[in-house]
C-alpha positions, -999 to 999 in steps of 0.1 A, spaced: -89 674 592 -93 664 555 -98 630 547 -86 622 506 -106 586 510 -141 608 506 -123 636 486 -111 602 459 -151 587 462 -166 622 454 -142 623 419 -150 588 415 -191 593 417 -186 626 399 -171 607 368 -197 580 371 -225 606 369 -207 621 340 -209 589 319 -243 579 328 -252 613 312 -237 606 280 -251 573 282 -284 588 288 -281 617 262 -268 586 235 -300 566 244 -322 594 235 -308 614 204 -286 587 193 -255 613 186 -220 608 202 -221 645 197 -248 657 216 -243 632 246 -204 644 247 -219 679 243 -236 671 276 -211 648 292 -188 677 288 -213 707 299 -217 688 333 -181 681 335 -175 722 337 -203 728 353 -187 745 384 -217 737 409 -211 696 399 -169 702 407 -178 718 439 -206 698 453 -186 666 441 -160 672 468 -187 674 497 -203 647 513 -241 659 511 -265 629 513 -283 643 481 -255 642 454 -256 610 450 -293 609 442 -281 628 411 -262 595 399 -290 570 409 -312 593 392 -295 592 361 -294 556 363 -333 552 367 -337 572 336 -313 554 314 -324 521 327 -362 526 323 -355 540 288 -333 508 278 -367 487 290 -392 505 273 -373 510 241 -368 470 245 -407 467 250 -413 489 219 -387 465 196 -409 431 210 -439 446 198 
């Protein structure tokens, strides 16, 4: 039995984790370019379309870990501006 509620949350997370890596790849090289370059690269990445439709308990990790990079960038590049 298929159930299109985690099927619609997997697409959903997918796209979020596909933004935070352009956000990420803009922080760091600073070229709309590059970070679509990457944003795209991930988005055809075959692996990411078919582990996005599964439930595993470590996909997620990939968008919180994307998160944590961009975030503690944004802080330390925020430190380095102060000083």
């Amino acid at each position: 039995m298929s159930h299109p509620e985690l099927l619609i949350l997997g697409v959903l997370r997918a796209l979020a984790e596909v933004a935070m890596l352009f956000l990420l790849a803009y922080e760091l090289f600073s070229s709309a370019v590059i970070a679509s370059t990457s944003a795209v690269l991930l988005l055809a990445d075959p692996l990411h379309i078919v582990f996005s439709r599964t439930t595993f308990e470590d996909i997620p990790a990939i968008f919180f870990l994307l998160a944590g990079f961009f975030f503690s960038l944004r802080v330390l590049q925020r430190d380095r501006e102060r000083d």
